[in-house]
N, C-alpha and C positions, 0 to 999 in steps of 0.2 A: 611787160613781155608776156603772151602766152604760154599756157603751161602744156607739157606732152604728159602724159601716164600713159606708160606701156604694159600692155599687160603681156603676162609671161604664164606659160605650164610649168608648174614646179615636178621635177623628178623625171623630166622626157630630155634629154636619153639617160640623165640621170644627174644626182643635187651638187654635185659638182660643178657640172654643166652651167645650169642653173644659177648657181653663185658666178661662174665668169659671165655671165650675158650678162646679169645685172651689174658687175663692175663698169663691164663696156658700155649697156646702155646707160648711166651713169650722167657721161659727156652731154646728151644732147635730151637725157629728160629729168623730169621735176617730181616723177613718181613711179612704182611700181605697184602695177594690181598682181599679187603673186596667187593666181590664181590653182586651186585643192581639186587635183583630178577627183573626177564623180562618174557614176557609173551611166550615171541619165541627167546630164547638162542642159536639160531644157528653152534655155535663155538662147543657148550656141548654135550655132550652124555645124555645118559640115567637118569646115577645117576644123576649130578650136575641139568640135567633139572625138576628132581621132586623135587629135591630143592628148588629150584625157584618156581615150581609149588604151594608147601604147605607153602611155605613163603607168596608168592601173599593170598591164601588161608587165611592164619592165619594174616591177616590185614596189610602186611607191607606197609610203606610209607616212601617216599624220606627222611623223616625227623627223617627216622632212623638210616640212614645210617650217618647224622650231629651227632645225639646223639653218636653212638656209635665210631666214628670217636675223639668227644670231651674228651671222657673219657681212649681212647687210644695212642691217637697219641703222645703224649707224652713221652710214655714206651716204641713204639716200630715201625720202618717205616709202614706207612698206605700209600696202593694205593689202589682208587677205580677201580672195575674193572667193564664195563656194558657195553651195546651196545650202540651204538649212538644216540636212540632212547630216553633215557634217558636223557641224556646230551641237546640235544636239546629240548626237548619238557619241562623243566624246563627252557632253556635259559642256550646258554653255558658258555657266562660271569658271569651270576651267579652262577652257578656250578665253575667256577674257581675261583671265589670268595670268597666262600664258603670256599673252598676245601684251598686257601692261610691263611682264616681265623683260618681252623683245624690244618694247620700247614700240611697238607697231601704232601705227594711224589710227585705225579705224576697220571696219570691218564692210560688204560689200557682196550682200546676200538678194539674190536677183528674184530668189522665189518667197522672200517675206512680205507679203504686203504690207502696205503702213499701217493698217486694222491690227495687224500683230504684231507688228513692229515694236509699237508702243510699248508692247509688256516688256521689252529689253533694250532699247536705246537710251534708259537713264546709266546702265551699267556701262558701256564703252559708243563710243559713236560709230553711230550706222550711217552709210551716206546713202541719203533721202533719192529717191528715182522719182522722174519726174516725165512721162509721157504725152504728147502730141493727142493723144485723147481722153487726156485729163479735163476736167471742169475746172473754172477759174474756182471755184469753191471747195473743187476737192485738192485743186493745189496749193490755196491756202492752209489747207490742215495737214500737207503732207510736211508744207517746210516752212510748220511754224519755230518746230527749233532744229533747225538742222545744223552735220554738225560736217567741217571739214573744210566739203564741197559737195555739190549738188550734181548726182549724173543725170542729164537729158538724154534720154533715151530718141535718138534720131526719128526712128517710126517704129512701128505697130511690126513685130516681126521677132527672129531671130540673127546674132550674130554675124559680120559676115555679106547680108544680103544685099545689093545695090538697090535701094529703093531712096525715093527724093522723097520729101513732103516740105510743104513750107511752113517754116519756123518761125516765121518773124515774130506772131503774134504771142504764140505762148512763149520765148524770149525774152517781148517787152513786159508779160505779166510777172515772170517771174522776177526780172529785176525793181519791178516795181515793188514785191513784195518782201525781196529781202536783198542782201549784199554780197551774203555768201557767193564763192566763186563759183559759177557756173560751166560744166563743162560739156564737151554732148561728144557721145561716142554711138557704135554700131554702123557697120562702112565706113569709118573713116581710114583712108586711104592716102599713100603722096600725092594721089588722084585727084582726089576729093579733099584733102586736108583744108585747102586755104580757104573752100569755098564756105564746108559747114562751120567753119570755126569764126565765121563774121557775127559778131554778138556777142559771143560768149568768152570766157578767161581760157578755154584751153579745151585741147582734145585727147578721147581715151583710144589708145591704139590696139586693137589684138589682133583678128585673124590675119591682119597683112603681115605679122611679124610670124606669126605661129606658120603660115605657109613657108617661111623661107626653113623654118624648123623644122620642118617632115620632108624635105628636099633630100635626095640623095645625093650628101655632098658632106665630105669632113667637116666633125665639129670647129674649128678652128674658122671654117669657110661661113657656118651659119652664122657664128658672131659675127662676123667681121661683113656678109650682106645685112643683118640684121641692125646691128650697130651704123651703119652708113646712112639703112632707112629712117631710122631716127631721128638723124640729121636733117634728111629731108627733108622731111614732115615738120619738124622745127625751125626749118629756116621758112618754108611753104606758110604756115601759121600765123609768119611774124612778119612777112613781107610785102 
């Protein structure tokens, strides 16, 4: 069966919050990317960045992303996902330490390239990005040990953006070259789910979900659209 990972804004409208989305999404995925508001999310688009935005706004701190990691990780795979900026200006042994503590996956850092990667992926697993305008040579070195699962980066862009590109090829290179579960996210939508998801083990969800999250509509109401789409998208995946 294919897998869903959805990712989520930790501490918008607040870690509470947070902690119940991920019960709910729970049912109908196989992972959470708990993604560390940032003040300049580079990788994201539009939606996921006012995420962040009214997250930072609405007081979040590092120490929410512990709590809500404590009271999850247990139910359901947790990866943090944030810019590097994060990670080091806390100190990145102790973010790994931490993160060994929560019992957490892996980590899911967009603006590390694999050139710098290396100085830190023997300490906890980084999961390897893998792009549409990669080199067969440069994606042999990206995932020669990778660790997890593999994100395919859908195309060349930001978060969010509805752009196609054909994947077949780098696809078939990358299963040729290793086994690790392959996942490809960026647009993937109920839209779009079943169609990018041919090849590969599974898909990464965010801005379709983070849009129902900035909705002007009680928190009770967000889960509960949010939690539906999930299913969605998992039944769409797998059918």
């Amino acid at each position: 069966m294919k897998k869903l990972i959805s990712y989520v804004t930790t501490g918008y409208p607040d870690k509470n919050f947070t902690i119940d989305l991920i019960n709910a999404l729970k049912e109908a995925s196989d992972g959470i990317e708990l993604g560390i508001p940032f003040s300049d999310p580079v990788a994201d688009g539009e939606v996921i960045q006012e995420a962040n935005k009214r997250a930072l706004e609405s007081g979040f701190k590092l120490s929410d992303i512990f709590d809500v990691s404590k009271q999850t990780a247990e139910i359901i795979d947790i990866y943090w996902m944030g810019y590097f900026n994060n990670f080091y200006h806390k100190g990145y042994d102790f973010m790994v330490n931490k993160a060994k503590e929560l019992n957490v996956k892996g980590f899911i850092i967009p603006d590390l390239p694999y050139e710098e990667a290396i100085e830190y992926e023997e300490k906890f697993p980084l999961i390897s990005f893998v792009a549409p305008t990669d080199s067969k040579e440069r994606i042999k070195k990206i995932l020669k040990n990778p660790k997890e699962f593999i994100y395919l980066v859908a195309y060349a862009g930001i978060t969010g953006a509805q752009k196609k590109e054909n994947l077949e090829e780098i696809i078939k290179t990358i299963k040729e070259i290793t086994s690790t579960p392959l996942y490809i996210g960026f647009g993937v939508n109920e839209k779009t789910a079943k169609e990018k998801a041919k090849g590969v083990d599974g898909v990464i969800v965010g801005s379709a979900f983070i849009k129902v999250l900035l909705e002007d509509i009680p928190n009770s109401k967000k889960i509960e659209k949010i939690s539906k789409l999930a299913k969605i998208i998992k039944e769409e995946i797998n059918s």
